[in-house]
NUKOL-570462 format. One record per residue (C-alpha): residue number from 0; residue in one letter; chain; x, y, z. Coordinates in Angstrom, 3 decimals. Layout:
REM residues N
n,res,chain,east,north,up
NUM,A,A,X,Y,Z
...
//
This chain:
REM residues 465
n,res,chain,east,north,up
0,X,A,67.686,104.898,91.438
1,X,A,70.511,103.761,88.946
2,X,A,70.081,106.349,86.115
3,X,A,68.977,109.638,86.224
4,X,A,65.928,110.310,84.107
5,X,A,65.813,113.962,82.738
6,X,A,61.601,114.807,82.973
7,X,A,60.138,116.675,80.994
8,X,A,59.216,119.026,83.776
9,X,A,62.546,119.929,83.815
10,X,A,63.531,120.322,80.630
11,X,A,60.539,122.771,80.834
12,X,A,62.024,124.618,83.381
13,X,A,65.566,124.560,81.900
14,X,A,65.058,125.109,78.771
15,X,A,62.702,128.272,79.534
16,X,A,64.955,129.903,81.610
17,X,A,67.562,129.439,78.794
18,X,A,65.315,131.077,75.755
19,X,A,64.018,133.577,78.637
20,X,A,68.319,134.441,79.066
21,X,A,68.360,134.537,75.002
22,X,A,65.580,136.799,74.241
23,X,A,67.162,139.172,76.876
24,X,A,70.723,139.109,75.289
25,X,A,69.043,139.973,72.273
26,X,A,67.216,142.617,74.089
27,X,A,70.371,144.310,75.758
28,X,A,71.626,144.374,71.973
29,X,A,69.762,147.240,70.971
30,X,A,69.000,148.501,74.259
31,X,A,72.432,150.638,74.053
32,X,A,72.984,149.762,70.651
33,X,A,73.660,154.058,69.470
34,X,A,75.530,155.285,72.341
35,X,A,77.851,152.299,73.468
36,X,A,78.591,149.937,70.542
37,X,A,76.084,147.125,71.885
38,X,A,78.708,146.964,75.181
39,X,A,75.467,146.207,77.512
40,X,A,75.089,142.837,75.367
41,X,A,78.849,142.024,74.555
42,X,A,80.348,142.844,78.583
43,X,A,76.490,140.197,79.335
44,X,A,77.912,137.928,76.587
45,X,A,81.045,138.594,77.797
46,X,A,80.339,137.992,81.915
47,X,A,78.311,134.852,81.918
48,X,A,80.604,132.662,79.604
49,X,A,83.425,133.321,81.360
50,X,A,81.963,132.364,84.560
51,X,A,80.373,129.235,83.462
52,X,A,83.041,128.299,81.512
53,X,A,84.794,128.787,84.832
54,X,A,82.713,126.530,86.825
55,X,A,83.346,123.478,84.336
56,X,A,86.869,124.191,84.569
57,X,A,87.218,124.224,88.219
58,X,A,85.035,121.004,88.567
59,X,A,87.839,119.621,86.438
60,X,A,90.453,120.794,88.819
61,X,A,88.751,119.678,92.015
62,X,A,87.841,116.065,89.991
63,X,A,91.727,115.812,89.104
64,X,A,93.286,117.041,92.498
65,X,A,90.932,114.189,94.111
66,X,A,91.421,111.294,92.006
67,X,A,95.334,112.300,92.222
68,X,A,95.740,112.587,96.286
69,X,A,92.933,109.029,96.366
70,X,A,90.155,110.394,97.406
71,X,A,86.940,108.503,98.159
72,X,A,84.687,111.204,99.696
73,X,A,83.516,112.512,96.342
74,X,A,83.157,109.218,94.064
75,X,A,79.328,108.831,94.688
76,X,A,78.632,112.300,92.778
77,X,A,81.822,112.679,90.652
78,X,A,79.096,111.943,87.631
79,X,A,78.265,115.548,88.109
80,X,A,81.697,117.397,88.121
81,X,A,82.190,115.020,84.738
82,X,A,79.431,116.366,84.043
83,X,A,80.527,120.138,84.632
84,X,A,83.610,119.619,82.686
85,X,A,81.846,118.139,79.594
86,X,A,79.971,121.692,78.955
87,X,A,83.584,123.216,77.964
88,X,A,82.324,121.878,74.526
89,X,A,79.448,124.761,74.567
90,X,A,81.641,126.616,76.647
91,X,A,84.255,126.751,73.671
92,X,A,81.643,127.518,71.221
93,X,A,80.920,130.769,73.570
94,X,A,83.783,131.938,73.519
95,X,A,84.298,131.677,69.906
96,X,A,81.605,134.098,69.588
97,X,A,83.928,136.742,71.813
98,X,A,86.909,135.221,69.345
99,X,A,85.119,136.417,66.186
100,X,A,83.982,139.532,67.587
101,X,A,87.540,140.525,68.343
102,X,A,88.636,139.351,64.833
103,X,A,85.884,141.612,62.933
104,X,A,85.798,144.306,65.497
105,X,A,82.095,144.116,66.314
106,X,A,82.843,144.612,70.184
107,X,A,85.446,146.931,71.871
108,X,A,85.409,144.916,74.793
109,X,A,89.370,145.449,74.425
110,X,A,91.036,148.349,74.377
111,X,A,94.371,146.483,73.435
112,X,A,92.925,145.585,70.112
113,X,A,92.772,148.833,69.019
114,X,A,95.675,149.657,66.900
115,X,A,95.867,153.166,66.838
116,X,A,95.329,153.448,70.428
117,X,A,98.196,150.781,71.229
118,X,A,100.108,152.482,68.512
119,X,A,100.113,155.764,70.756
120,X,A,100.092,154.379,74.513
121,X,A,103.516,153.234,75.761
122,X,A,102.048,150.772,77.897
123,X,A,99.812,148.807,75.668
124,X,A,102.628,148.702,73.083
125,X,A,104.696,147.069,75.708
126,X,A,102.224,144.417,76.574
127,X,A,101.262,143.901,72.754
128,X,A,103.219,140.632,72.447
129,X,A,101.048,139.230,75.360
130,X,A,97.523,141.485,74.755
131,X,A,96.904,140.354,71.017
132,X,A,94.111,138.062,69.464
133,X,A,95.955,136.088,68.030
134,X,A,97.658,135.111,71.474
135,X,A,94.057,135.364,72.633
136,X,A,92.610,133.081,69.759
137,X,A,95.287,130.409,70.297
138,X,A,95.454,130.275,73.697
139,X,A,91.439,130.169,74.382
140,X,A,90.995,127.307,71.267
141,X,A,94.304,125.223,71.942
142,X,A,93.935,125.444,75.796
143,X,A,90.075,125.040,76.345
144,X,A,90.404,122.015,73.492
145,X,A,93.113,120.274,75.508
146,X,A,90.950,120.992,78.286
147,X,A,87.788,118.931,76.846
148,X,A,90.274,116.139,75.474
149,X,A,91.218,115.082,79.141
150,X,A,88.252,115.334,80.874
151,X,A,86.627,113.572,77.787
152,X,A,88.856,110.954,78.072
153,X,A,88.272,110.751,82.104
154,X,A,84.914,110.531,81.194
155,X,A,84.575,107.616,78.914
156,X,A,87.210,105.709,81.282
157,X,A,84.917,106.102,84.249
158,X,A,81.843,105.161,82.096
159,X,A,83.552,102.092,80.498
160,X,A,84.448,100.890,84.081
161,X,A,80.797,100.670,84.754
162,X,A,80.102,98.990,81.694
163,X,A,82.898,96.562,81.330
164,X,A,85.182,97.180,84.526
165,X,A,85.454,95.219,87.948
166,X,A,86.259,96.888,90.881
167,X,A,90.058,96.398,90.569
168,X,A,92.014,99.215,89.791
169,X,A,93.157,98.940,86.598
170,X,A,90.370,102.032,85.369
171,X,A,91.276,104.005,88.274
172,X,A,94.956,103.954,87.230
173,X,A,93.994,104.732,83.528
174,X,A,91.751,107.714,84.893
175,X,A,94.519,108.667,87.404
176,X,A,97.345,108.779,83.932
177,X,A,95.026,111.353,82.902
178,X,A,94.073,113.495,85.956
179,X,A,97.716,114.198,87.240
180,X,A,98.992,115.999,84.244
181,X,A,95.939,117.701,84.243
182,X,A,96.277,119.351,87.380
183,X,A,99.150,120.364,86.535
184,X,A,97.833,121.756,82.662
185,X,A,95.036,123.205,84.731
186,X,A,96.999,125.380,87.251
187,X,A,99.086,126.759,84.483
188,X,A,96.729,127.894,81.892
189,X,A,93.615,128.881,83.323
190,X,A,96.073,132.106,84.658
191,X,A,96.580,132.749,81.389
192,X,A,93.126,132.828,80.019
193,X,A,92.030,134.263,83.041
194,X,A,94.779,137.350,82.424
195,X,A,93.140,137.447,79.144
196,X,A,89.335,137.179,78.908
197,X,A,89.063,139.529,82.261
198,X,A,91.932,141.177,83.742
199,X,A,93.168,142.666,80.414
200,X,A,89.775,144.418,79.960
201,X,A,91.436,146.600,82.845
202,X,A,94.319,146.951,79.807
203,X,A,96.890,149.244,82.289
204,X,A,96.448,147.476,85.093
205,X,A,97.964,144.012,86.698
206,X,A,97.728,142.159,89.451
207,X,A,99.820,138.893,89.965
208,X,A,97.477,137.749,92.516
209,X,A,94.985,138.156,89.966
210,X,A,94.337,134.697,88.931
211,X,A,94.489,133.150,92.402
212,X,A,91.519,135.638,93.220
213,X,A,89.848,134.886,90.095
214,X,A,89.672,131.073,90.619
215,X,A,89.142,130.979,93.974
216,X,A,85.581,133.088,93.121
217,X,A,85.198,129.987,90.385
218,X,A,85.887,127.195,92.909
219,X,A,83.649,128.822,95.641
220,X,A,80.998,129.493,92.962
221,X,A,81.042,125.900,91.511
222,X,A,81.230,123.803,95.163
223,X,A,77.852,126.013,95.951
224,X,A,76.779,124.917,92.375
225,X,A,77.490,121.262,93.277
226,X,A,75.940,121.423,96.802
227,X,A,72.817,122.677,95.455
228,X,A,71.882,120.564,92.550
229,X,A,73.448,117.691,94.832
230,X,A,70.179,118.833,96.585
231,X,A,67.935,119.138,94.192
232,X,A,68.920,115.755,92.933
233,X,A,68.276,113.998,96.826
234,X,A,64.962,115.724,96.796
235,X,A,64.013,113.921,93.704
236,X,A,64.921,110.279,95.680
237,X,A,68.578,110.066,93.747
238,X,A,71.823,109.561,95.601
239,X,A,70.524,108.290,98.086
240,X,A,73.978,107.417,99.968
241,X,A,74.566,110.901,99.729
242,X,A,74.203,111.828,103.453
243,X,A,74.845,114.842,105.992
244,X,A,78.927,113.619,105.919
245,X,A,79.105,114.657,102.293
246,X,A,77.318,117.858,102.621
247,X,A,79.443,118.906,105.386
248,X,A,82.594,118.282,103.845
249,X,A,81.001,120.439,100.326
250,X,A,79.613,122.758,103.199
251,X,A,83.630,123.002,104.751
252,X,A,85.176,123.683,101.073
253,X,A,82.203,126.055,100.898
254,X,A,83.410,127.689,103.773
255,X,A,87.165,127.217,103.972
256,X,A,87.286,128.729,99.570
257,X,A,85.214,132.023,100.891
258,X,A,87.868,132.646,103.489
259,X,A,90.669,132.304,100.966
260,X,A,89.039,134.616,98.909
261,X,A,88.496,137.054,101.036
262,X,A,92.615,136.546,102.040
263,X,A,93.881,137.052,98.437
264,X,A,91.270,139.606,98.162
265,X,A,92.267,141.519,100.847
266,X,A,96.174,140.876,100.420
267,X,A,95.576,142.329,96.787
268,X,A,94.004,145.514,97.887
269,X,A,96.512,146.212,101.260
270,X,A,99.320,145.358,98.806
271,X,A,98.315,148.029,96.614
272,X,A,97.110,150.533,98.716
273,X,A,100.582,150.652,100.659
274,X,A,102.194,150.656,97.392
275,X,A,100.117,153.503,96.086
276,X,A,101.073,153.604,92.589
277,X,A,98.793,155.179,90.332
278,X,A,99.084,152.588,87.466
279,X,A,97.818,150.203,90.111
280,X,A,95.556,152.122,92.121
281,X,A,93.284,153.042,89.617
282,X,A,91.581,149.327,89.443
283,X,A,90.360,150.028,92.825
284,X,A,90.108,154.175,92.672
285,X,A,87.333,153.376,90.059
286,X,A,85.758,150.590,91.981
287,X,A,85.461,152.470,95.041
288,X,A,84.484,156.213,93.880
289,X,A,82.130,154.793,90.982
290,X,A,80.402,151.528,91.998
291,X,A,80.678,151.394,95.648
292,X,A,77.326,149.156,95.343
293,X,A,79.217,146.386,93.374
294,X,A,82.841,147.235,95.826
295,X,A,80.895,146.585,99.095
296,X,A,78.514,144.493,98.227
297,X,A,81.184,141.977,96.927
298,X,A,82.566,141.737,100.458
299,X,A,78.951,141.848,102.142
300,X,A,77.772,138.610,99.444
301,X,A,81.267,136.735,99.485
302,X,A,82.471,136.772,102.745
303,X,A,80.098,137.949,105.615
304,X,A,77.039,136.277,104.637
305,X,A,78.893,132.690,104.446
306,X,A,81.304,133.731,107.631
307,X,A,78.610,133.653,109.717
308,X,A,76.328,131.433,108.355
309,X,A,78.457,128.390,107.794
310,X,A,80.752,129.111,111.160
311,X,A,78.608,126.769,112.928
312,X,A,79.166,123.389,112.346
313,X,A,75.439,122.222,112.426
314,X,A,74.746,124.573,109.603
315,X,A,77.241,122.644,106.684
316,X,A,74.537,119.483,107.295
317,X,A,70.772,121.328,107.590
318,X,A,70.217,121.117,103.932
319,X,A,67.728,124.139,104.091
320,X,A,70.588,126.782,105.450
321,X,A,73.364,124.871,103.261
322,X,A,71.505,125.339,100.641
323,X,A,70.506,128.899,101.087
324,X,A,74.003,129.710,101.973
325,X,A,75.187,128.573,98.229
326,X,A,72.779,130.682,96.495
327,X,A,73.879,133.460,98.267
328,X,A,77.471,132.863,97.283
329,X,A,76.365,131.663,93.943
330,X,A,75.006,134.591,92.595
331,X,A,78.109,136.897,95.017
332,X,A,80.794,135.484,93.069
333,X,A,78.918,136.080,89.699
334,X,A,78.161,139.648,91.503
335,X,A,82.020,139.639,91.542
336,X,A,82.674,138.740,88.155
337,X,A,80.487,141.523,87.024
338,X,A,82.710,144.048,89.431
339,X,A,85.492,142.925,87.683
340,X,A,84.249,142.897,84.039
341,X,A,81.314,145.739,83.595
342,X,A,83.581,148.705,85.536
343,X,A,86.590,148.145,82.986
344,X,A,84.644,147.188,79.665
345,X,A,82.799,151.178,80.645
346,X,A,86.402,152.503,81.013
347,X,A,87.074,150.688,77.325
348,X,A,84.316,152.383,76.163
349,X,A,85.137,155.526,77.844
350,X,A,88.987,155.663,75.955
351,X,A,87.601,154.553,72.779
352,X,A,85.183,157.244,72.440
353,X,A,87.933,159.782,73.786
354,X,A,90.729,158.503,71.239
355,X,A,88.102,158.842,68.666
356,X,A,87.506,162.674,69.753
357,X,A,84.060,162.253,71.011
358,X,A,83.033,163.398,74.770
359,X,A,83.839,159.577,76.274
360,X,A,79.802,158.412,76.477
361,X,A,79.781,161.543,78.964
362,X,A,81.379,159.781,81.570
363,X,A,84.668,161.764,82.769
364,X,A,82.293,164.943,82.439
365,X,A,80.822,164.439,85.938
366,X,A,83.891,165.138,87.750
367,X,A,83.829,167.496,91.467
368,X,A,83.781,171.400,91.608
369,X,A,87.339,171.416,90.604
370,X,A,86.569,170.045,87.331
371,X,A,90.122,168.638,86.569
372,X,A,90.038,165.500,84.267
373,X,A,93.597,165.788,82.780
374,X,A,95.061,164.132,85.708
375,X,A,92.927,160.971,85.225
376,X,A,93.396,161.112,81.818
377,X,A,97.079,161.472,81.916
378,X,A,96.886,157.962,84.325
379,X,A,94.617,156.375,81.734
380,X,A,96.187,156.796,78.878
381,X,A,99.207,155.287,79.895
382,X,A,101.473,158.448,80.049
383,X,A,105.527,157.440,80.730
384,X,A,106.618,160.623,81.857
385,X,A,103.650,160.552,84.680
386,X,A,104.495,156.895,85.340
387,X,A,108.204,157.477,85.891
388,X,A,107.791,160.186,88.294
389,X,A,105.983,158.242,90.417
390,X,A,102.972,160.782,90.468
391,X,A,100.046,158.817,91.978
392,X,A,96.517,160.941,90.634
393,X,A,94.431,157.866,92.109
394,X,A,96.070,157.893,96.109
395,X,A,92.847,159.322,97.097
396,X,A,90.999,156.278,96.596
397,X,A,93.112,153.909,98.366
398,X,A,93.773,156.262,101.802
399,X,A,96.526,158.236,100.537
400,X,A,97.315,161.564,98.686
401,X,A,95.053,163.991,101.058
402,X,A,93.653,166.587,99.875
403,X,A,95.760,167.848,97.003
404,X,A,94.642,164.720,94.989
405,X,A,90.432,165.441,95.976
406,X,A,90.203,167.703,93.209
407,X,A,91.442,164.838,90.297
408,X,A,88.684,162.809,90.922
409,X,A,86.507,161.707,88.494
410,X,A,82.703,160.615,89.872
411,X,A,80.743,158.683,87.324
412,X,A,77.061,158.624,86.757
413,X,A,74.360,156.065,86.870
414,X,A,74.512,153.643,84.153
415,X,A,72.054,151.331,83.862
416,X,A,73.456,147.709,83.234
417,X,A,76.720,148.603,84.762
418,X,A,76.611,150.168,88.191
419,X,A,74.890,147.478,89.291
420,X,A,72.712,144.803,87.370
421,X,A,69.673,145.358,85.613
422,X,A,67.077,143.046,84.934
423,X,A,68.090,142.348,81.751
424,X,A,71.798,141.118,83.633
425,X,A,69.579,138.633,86.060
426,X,A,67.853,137.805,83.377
427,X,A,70.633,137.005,81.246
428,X,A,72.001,135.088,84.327
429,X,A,69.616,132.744,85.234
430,X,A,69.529,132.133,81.322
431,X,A,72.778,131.132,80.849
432,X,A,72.198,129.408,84.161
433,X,A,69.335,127.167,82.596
434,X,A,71.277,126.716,79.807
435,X,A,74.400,125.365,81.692
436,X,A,71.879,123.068,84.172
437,X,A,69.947,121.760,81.093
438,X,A,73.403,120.532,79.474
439,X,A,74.891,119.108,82.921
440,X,A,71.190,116.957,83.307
441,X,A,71.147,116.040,79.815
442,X,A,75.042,114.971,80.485
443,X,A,73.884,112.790,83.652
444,X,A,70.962,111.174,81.649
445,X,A,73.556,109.529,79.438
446,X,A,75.175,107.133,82.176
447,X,A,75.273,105.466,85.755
448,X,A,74.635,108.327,88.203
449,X,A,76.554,106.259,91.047
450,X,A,80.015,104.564,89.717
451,X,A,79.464,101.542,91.498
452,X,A,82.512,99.914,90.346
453,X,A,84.641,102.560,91.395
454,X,A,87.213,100.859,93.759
455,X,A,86.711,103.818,96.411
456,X,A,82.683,103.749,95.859
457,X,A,82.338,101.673,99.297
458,X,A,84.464,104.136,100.725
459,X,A,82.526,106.896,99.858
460,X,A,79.389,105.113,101.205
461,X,A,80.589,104.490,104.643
462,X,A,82.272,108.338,104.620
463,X,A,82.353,110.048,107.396
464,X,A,84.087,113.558,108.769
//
């Protein structure tokens, strides 16, 4: 087929799942609304922007690293990564909402943006000139708009190629002005939106591996996007080129992405552990002690389930396993956005209600028989004199500090929406997840699907691994 047509059975389905995702936002709105400052709904809001934002991001990247080092491989379906990359219009609109939020104070998804509190802790005042909204504001509107002007502009090159093109190379070259500097835009500011949106809801902590871990759960998380509506779109008689070549080289990135991420997550955690510095330890200390569900189950999602499913070779080109194997990873690497966003937007929560001289939404008052919370708080808070001396409160979580450090730790309870997802977090999921698939179908409605002028289209055809 030359065009995709968008039924109406699918809008259906879309579109459903989308207002089903809505009405449950709403719903986790009020759910918490008197005890946590609607946190349930902003950390939901909060969680599935960034991570579809994400995907359209990284489908830039991988669409400009290929079209810079002349690929062919991926011209047959590059309609759909355009197609990614165009929802960073929506995507910025999302993240506007998080924008105003910040600028009114209707979420305290931050706990930099508190002034008093970064008024009192030496730490936040020291990363104020980085943690700020109005750094936050610029960069998210100036970068994510620069973002949609290239791939924009990609876009309506490719398209006009079809139209009015041959299959020389003067479009390519056009399209190929655009994608190089991209890469390189790309690789430099998604770190620093990334350090923004989620590692500074963890305001104490850093990690300079952070963003390498962060993407690499984006690019594993889009590749099993693309593999599976790649599917979806075969079993509906499109692409038909598309063959078991193409799906094992998707399947390999599948594979090959999960082992880096399990690398940089691993080198993270030994890194810390064998530094065992309490500032640092914490992120993990918390993780471990608190939401062991979310801590193992990250691992057990990201990195066994595809080791051993996609190790064989025959299993990157059965469509049934491949595509089984991308769900799975799908929804682990949104599992591991949530470990990284709900855990620290509760701790947020947890210092605003302390600096405020409430009992912090009962949370450090489940601690062991000891009882000892001033420890933990000391760490929190962002105390020099503790830092300086090198006192490490959180050793016991990573393997070190023996005994003498079991009786500072702090054990939260259940908390529905955070220790692990709720219903109303899958439901919010496969929302924004009908939402993001309606927009990318009603995106490949509006042109060719196959860019049959592309000079490497033929290529692609006759590709195989």
């Amino acid at each position: 087929m030359e065009n995709f047509v968008f039924s109406s059975r699918a809008k259906t389905v879309t579109g459903g799942f989308a207002i089903l995702g809505l009405v449950l936002l709403v719903v986790s709105y009020f759910v918490d609304g008197g005890e946590g400052h609607h946190m349930r709904f902003w950390t939901n809001f909060l969680h599935n922007s960034v991570f579809f934002v994400g995907i359209s991001f990284m489908a830039c990247f991988a669409y400009a690293a290929f079209t810079t080092a002349y690929a062919g491989w991926f011209v047959q379906f590059k309609r759909v990564w355009e197609s990614f990359g165009m929802f960073l219009l929506p995507g910025l609109f999302l993240m506007g909402v998080i924008i105003v939020g910040l600028w009114l104070h209707s979420h305290h998804l931050y706990h930099w943006n508190d002034a008093e509190a970064v008024a009192s802790d030496p730490i936040l005042t020291h990363k104020s000139a980085f943690l700020n909204k109005w750094w936050y504001t610029g960069a998210t509107i100036g970068f994510m708009g620069l973002w949609y002007f290239l791939i924009s502009r990609i876009r309506q090159i490719s398209i006009d190629e079809d139209t009015n093109g041959t299959t020389a190379y003067e479009h390519h070259a056009r399209i190929k002005k655009y994608a190089a500097p991209f890469l390189i835009i790309l690789g430099f500011t998604t770190a620093a939106v990334i350090w923004q949106w989620v590692m500074s809801l963890d305001a104490h902590w850093y990690s300079t591996m952070f963003a390498w871990y962060a993407s690499a759960s984006l690019f594993v998380a889009m590749t099993a996007l693309t593999i599976m509506l790649l599917i979806y779109l075969k079993s509906r008689g499109y692409f038909p080129g598309i063959n078991a070549e193409h799906f094992h080289d998707l399947g390999k990135y599948l594979f090959a992405i999960s082992i880096f991420w399990t690398y940089v997550w691993f080198s993270q955690f030994m890194l810390i552990w064998y530094g065992n510095v309490g500032e640092e330890t914490i992120y993990f200390r918390t993780r471990m002690d608190n939401y062991p569900v979310l801590f193992w189950g990250n691992l057990l999602l990201n990195f066994i389930a595809p080791f051993f499913i996609l190790m064989r070779n025959d299993t990157k080109r059965k469509f049934g396993t491949l595509f089984f194997a991308s769900a799975i990873v799908f929804f682990g690497h949104w599992f591991d956005y949530f470990n990284m966003i709900k855990p620290a937007a509760r701790e947020s929560l947890t210092h605003m209600m302390h600096d405020a001289g409430g009992h912090g939404d009962e949370e450090h008052a489940t601690m062991d028989a000891a009882g000892h919370g001033d420890d933990h708080a000391a760490t929190d808070h962002g105390d020099a004199a503790h830092a300086a001396a090198g006192h490490d409160d959180h050793g016991a979580a990573t393997g070190h500090g023996g005994e003498e450090h079991a009786s500072t730790r702090v054990f939260l309870p259940y908390k529905a929406g955070y220790t692990v997802p709720g219903l109303l977090e899958i439901g919010t999921f496969l929302g924004f997840l009908g939402g993001f698939l309606f927009f990318v179908l009603s995106s490949l409605a509006k042109a060719p699907l196959e860019p049959k002028k592309d000079p490497y289209f033929e290529e692609s055809l006759h590709h195989h691994t």
